[in-house]
C-alpha positions as CSV (number, residue, x, y, z in Angstrom):
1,X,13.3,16.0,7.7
2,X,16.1,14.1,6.0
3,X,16.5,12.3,3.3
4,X,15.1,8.9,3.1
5,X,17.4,5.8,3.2
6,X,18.8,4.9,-0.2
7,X,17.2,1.7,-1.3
8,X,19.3,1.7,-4.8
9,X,21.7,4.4,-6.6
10,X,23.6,3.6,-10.1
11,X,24.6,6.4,-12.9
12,X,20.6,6.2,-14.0
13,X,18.6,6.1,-11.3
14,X,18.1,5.5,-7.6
15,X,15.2,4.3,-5.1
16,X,14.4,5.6,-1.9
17,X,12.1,4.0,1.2
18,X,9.7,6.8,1.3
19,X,8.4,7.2,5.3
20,X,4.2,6.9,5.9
21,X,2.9,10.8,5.8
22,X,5.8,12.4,3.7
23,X,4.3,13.7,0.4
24,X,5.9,13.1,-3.3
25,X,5.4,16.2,-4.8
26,X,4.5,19.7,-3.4
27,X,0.8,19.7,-1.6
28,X,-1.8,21.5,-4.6
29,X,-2.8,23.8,-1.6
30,X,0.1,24.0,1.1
31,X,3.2,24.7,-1.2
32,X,5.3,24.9,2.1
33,X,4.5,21.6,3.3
34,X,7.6,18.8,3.1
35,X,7.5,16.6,0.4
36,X,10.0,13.8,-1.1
37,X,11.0,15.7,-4.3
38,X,11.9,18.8,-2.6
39,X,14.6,16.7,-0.8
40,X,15.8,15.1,-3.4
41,X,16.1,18.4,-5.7
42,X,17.6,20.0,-2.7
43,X,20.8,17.3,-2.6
44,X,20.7,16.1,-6.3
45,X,19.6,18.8,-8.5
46,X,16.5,18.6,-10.3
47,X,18.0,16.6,-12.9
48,X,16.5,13.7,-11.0
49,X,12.5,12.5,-11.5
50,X,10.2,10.5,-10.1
51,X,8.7,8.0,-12.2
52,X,6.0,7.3,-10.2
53,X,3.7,7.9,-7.3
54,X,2.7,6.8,-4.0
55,X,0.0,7.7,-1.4
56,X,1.6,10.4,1.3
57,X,0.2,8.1,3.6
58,X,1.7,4.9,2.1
59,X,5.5,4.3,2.6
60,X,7.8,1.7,0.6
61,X,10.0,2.0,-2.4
62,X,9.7,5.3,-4.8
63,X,11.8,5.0,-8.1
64,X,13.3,8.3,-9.4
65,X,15.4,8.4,-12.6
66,X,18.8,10.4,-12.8
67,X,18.5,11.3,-17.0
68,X,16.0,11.8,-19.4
69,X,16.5,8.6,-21.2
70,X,16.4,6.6,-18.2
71,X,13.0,8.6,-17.2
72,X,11.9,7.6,-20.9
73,X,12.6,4.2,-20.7
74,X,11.1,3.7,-17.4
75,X,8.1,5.7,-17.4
76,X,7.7,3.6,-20.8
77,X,7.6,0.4,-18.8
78,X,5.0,2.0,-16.0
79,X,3.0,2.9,-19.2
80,X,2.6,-0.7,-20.9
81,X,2.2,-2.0,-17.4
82,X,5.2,-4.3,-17.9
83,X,6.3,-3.6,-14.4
84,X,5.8,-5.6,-11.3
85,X,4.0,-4.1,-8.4
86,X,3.5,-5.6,-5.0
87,X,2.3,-3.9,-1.8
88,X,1.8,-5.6,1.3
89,X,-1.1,-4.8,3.6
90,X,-2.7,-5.5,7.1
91,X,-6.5,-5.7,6.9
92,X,-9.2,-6.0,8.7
93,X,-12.1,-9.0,7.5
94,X,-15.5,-7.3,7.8
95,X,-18.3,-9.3,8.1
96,X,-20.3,-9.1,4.8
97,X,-23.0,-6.8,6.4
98,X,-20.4,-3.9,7.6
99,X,-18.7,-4.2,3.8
100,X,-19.1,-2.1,1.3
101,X,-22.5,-1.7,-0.6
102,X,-21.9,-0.8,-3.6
103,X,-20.2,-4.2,-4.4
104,X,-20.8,-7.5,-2.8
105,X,-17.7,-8.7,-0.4
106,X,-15.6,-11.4,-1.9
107,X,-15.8,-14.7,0.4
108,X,-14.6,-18.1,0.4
109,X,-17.4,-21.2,1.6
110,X,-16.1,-20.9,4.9
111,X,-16.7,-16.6,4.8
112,X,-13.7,-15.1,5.3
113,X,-11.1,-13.8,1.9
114,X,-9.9,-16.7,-0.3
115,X,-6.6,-17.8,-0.7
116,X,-6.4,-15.7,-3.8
117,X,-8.4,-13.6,-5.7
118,X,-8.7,-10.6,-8.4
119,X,-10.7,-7.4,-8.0
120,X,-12.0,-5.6,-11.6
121,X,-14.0,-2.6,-10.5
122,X,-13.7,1.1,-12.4
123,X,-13.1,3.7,-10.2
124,X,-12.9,7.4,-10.5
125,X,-13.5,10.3,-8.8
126,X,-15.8,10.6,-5.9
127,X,-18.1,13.7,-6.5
128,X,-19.2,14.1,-3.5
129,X,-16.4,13.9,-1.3
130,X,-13.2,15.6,-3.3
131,X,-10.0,13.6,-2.7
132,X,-11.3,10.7,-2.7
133,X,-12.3,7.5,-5.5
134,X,-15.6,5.5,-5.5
135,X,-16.4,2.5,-7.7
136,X,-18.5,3.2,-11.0
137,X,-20.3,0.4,-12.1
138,X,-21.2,2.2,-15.3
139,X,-19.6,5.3,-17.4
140,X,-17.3,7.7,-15.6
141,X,-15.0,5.3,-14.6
142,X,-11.5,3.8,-15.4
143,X,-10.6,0.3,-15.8
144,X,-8.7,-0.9,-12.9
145,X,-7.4,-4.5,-12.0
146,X,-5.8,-5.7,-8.9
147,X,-4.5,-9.2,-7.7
148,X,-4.5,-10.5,-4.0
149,X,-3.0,-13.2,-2.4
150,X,-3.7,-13.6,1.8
151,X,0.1,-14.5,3.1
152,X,-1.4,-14.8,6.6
153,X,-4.4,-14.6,8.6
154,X,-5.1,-13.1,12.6
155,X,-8.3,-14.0,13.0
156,X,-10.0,-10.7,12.1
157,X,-7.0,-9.0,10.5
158,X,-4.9,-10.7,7.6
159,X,-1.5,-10.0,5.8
160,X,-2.3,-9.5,2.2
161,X,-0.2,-9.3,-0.8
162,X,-0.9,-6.9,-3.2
163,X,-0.2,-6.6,-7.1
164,X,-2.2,-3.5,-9.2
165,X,-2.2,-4.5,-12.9
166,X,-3.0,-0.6,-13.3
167,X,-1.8,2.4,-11.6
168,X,-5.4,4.4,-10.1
169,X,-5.3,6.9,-7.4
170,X,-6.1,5.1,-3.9
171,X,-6.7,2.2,-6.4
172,X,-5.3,-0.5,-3.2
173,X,-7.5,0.8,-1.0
174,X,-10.9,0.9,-2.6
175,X,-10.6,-2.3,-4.2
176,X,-9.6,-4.1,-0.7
177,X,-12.9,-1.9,1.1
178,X,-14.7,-3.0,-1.7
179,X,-13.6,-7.1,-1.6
180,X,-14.9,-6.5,2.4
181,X,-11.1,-6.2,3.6
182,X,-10.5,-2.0,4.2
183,X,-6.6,-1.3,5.2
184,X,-6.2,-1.2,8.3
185,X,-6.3,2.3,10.1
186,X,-7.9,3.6,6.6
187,X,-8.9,7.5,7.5
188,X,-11.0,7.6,3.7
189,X,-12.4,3.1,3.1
190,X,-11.8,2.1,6.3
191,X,-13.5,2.1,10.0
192,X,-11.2,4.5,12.1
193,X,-12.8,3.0,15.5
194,X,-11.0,-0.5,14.1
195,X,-7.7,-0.4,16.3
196,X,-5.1,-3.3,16.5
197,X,-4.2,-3.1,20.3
198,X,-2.8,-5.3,22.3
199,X,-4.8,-5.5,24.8
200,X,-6.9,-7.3,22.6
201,X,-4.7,-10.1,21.7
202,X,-3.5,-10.8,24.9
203,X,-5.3,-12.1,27.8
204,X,-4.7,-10.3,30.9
205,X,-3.0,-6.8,29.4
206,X,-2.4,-4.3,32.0
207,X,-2.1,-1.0,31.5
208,X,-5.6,-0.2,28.8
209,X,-5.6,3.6,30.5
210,X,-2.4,4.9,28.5
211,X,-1.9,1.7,25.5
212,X,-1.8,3.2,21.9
213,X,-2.3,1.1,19.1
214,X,-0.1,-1.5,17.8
215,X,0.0,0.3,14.1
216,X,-1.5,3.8,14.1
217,X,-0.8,4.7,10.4
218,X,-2.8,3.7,6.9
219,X,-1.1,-0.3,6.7
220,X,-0.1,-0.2,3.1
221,X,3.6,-0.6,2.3
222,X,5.5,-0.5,-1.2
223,X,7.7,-3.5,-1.2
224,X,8.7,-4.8,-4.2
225,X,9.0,-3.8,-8.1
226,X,10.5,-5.5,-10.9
227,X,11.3,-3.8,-13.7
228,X,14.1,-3.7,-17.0
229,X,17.2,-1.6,-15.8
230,X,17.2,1.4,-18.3
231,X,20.9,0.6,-19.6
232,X,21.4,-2.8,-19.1
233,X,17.7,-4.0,-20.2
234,X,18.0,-6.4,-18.0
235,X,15.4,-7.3,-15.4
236,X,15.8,-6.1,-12.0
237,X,14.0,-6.4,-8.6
238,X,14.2,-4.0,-5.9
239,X,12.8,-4.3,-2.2
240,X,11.7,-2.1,0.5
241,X,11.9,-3.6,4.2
242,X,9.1,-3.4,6.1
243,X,8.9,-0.4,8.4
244,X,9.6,-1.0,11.8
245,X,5.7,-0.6,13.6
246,X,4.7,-2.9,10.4
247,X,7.2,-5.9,12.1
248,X,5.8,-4.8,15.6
249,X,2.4,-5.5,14.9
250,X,3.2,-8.9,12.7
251,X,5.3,-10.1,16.0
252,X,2.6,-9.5,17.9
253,X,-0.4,-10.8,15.7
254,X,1.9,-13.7,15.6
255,X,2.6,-14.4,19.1
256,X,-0.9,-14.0,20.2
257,X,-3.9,-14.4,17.3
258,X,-5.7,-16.8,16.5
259,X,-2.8,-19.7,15.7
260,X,-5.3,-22.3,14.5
261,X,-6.7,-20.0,11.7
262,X,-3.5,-18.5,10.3
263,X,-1.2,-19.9,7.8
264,X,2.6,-20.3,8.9
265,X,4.7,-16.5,8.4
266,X,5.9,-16.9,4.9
267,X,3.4,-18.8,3.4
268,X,2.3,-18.0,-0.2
């Protein structure tokens, strides 16, 4: 695989736009599997660090540092939680009685997600099933805060922005399963029979016998951080664009879903 596109390079750091499915770091059990750092050793030298993770199957903007100070001072700023994180997301509105039970779904009076809202549930590890996190609504878990805001709705999917005010493992993901809004195409919080095909948006579809899904890969994408550039200080904000199957399925979900219940594209 090659190298990712270049989001951002200066003399003490640079971004990449990490794909869906390729790992940050080597896999704990398949050291010959591909992953981001091995590329980036492999053309910079291993002088270069990443200062933070994403999900192999979550793609967007990944922030390595090119020197130690720079790795200090930004690692420093993931640390105090002084950076700003958003992630945006295709979900899929359960009704309350498919949602999660450990935690009862958020709704608005009308029953689908509000406008805006905040999800503070501890999570940790899931026992039971290793790799993945479950909410603790006792000891055993951490503290973990994230904000939402829906941008736009599709009748049963919706376009939501997400902002973590702490770093967890999967920490997106179980809060939105938990708030009654898994990621779409979620393999671990999600239903995998819930599809977003075409054929159910528009009326009159041919060809059902060979159609593949409009998005067929977990709908989470890293788009935005705002941090303080480790020489200047000063604050900077760098973007990831959204993959291309992310802008096929908004264009269709668009065209064709539900136009009386979503909000214009754009809307905050």
């Amino acid at each position: 695989m090659p190298l990712p596109p270049i989001l951002f390079e200066d003399d003490a750091m640079i971004a990449f736009d990490k794909p869906s499915g390729l790992l940050i770091a080597p896999d704990r059990w398949d050291k010959q599997r591909e992953n981001l750092m091995g590329l980036v050793h492999a053309r910079f030298g291993h002088g270069v660090a990443n200062v933070h993770r994403l999900d192999a199957d979550t793609s967007g903007l990944l922030l390595c540092a090119k020197t130690k100070p720079a790795l200090d001072f930004l690692s420093g700023q993931f640390q105090a939680k002084t950076v700003q994180k958003t992630y945006l997301s295709l979900v899929v509105v359960l009704p309350p009685e498919e949602a999660m039970k450990v935690v009862k779904p958020i709704r608005d009076d009308a029953g689908g997600l509000p406008d805006a809202f905040q999800v503070d549930l501890a999570l940790g590890q899931d026992e039971r099933q290793p790799g993945r996190m479950r909410v603790f609504k006792g000891r055993g878990g951490k503290d973990c805060v994230t904000d939402f805001r829906v941008l736009e709705r599709f009748g049963r999917f919706a376009l939501v922005s997400c902002h973590p005010q702490t770093g967890r493992t999967h920490q997106i993901r179980v809060h939105l399963a938990a708030a009654g809004a898994p990621i779409l195409n979620d393999p671990f919080y999600g239903n995998p029979e819930i599809k977003l095909l075409l054929s159910d948006l528009k009326r009159r579809y041919k060809g059902r016998d060979e159609e593949k899904p409009l998005i067929d890969r977990l709908a989470l994408h890293a788009s935005e951080l705002t941090f303080r550039h480790p020489a200047t200080r000063e604050l900077l904000t760098l973007q990831a664009p959204l993959p291309h199957e992310f802008e096929i399925a908004l264009k269709y979900l668009r065209k064709f879903a539900a136009p009386a219940s979503r909000r214009p594209p754009g809307a905050r």
